[in-house]
N, C-alpha and C positions, 0 to 999 in steps of 0.2 A: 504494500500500500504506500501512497504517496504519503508525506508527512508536511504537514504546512508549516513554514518557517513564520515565527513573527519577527515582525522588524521589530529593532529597539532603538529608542530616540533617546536621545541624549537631552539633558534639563534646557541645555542651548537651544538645539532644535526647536525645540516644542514652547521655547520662549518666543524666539522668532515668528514660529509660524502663530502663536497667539498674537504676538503684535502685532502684525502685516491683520489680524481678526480685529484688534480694537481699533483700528487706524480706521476700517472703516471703506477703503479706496478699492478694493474688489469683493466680490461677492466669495462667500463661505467657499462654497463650487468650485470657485478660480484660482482659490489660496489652497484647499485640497487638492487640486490638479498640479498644482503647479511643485506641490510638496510632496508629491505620493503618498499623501494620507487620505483616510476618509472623512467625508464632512461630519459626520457626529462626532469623531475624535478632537476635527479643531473648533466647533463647539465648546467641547468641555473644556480644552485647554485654555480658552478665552474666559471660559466663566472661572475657571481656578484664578487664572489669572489678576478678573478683575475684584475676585472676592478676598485675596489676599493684597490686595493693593491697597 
């Protein structure tokens, strides 16, 4: 059987791609396109983000 690797994002990463989310300047879609993630993931990391801020 195939086994599915998960990616693993570094605190950096996922800082980034939260802030390219609170900035506001492309849509969720375009920012997980552009990062190979899913849109629910940078979601959450936007909302971690802004509720630790």
């Amino acid at each position: 059987m195939n086994e599915l690797k998960r990616n693993s994002f570094s605190g950096q990463q996922k800082a980034k791609v939260a802030l390219d989310a609170v900035r506001g300047l492309k849509t969720i879609n375009e920012i997980a396109q552009e990062h190979n993630v899913h849109p629910t993931q940078v979601r959450q990391w936007k909302k971690e983000l802004v509720e630790q801020a």
